[in-house]
C-alpha positions in Angstrom: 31.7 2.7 45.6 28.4 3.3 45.9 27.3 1.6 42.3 29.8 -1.4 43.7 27.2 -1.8 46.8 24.3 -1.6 44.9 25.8 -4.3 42.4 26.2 -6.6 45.6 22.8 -6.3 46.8 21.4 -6.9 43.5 23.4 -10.3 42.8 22.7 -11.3 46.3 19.0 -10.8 45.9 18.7 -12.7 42.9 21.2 -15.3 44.1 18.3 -15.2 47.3 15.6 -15.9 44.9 17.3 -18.1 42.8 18.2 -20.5 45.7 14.1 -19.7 47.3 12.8 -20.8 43.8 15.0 -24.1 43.9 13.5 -24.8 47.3 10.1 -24.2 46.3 10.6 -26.8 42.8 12.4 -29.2 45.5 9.7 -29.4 47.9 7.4 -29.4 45.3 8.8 -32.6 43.6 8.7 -34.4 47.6 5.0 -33.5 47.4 4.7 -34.4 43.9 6.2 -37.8 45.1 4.0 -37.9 48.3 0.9 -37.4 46.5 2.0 -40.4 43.7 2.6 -42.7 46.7 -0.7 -41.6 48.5 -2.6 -42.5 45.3 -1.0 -46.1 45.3 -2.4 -46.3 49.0 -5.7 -45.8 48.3 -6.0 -47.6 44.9 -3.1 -50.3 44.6 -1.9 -51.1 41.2 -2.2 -54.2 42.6 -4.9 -55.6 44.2 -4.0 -56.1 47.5 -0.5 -54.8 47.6 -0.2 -51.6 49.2 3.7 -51.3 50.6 3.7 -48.3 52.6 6.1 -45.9 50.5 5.4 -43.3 52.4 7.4 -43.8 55.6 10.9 -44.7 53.4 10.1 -41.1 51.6 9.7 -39.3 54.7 12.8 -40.7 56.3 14.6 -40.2 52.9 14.1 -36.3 52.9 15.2 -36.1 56.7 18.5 -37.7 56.0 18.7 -34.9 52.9 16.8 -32.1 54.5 17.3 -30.4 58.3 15.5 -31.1 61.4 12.7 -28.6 61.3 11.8 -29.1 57.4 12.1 -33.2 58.1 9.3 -32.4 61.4 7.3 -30.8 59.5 7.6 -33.2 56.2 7.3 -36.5 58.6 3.9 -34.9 59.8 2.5 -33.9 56.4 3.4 -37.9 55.3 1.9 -39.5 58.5 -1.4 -37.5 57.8 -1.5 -38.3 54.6 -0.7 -42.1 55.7 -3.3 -42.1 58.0 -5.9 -40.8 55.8 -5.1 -43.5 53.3 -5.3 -46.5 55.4 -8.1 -45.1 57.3 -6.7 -45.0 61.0 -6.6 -42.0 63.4 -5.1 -39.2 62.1 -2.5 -37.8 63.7 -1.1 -41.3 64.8 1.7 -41.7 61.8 2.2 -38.2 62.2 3.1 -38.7 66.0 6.1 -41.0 65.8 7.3 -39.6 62.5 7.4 -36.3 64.2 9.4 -37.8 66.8 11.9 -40.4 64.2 12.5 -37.5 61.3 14.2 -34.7 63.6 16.3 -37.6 65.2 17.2 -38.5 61.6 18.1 -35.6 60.3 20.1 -35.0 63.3 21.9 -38.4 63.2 22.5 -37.8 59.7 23.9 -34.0 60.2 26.1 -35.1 63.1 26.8 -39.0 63.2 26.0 -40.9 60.4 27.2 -40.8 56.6 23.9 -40.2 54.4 23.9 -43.1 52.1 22.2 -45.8 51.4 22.7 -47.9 53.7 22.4 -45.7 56.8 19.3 -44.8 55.5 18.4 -48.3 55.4 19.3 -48.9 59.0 17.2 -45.4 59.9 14.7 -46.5 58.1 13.9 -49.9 59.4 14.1 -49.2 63.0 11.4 -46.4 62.3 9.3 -49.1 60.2 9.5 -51.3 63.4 8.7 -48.6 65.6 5.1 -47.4 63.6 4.5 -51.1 63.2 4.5 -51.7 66.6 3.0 -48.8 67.7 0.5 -49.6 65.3 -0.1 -53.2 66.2 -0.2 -52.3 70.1 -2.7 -49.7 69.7 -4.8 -50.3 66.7 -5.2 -53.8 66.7 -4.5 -55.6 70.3 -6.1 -53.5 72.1 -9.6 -53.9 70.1 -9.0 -57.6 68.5 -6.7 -59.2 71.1 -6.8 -62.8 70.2 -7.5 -61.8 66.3 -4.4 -59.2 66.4 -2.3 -62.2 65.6 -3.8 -62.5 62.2 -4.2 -59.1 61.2 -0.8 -58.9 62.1 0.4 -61.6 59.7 -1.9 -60.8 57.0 -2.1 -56.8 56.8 0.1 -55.1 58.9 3.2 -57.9 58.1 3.5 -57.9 54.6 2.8 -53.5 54.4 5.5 -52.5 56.4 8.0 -54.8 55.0 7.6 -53.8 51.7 8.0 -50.3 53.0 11.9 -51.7 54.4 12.4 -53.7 50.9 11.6 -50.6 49.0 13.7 -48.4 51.4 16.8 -48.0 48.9 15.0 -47.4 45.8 12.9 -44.0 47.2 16.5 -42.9 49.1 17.9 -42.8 45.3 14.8 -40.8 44.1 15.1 -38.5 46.8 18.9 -38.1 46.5 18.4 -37.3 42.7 16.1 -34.6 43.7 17.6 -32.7 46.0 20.7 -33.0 43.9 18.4 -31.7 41.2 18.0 -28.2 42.4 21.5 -28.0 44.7 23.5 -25.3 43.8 26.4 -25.8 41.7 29.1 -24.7 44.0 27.6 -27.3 46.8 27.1 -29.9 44.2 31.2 -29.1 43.6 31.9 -29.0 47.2 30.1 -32.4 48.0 32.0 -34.3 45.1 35.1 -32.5 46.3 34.5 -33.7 49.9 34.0 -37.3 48.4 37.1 -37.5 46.2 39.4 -36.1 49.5 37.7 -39.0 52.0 37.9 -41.7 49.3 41.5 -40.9 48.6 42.4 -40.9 52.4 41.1 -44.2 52.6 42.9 -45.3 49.5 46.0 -44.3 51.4 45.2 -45.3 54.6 45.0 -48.6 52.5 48.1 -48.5 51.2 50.0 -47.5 54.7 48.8 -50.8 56.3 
């Protein structure tokens, strides 16, 4: 009995470990991924074109992740955001402090984490930054002249960070499917077979 109870603790220690280590790689990959997108801030492949990748990733991992690890992710991104297109830091980090939580939440609770959910969740918080960023960063100190920063910086940025929404959900679907465990990777597909075959019947009754 004894040597039964000791055989328990050990799997479940290294099962512990196992699943620690597959966070660590996981998060790790996101910052991997943060750090590649920060580098394409500061020195565009392309002169002049700098979409903002980094909002889409951070709303990306809060549809994946929970609420506390999307807070804390959404912060580390807006800093490193801010840094890169030389406003205040802290100010990204504010409202996606405030939009990953809700996210995650929304996506826990309400919404189906796909694609396109993450496309709706993800332009509403583009419109939200660029607004806040326009009303505070730009008005405020150019007023007349906002109009024009608006249409030649902060337009064509923030869009490209909605157009390139559904690409960066995929990459960060693929890695936190990655490093899932098996039996939730089974239970997921499971779950999806069972809905898609009510709605194939649900089809058929009507």
């Amino acid at each position: 009995m004894v040597k039964r109870i000791s055989r328990g603790k050990t799997s479940y220690r290294a099962r512990t470990r196992r699943a620690m280590f597959r966070a660590f790689l996981k998060w790790f990959c996101y910052a991997v991924v943060l750090l590649i997108f920060y580098l394409w801030e500061v020195a565009p492949m392309i002169r002049g074109w700098c979409p903002l990748l980094i909002i889409p990733l951070a709303t990306a991992a809060a549809m994946r992740e929970g609420e506390l690890a999307a807070g804390v992710f959404g912060v580390f991104c807006g800093l490193m955001l801010d840094v890169a297109s030389g406003t205040i830091p802290g100010f990204t980090s504010l409202w996606l402090l405030l939009c990953c939580p809700m996210i995650s939440l929304l996506s826990r609770f309400w919404l189906k984490s796909n694609w396109l959910s993450h496309l709706v969740m993800n332009t509403a918080t583009v419109l939200i930054i660029c607004g806040m960023d326009f009303l505070f960063l730009h008005w405020v100190w150019e007023r007349e002249a906002s109009g024009i920063s608006f249409m030649r910086s902060l337009l064509p940025a923030y869009a490209w960070a909605i157009a390139f929404s559904v690409p960066v959900y995929f990459l960060v679907v693929f890695i936190s499917k990655l490093f899932r465990p098996k039996e939730e990777r089974r239970l997921e597909e499971a779950a999806a077979e069972s809905a898609a075959e009510e709605e194939i019947t649900k089809g058929i009754e009507k």
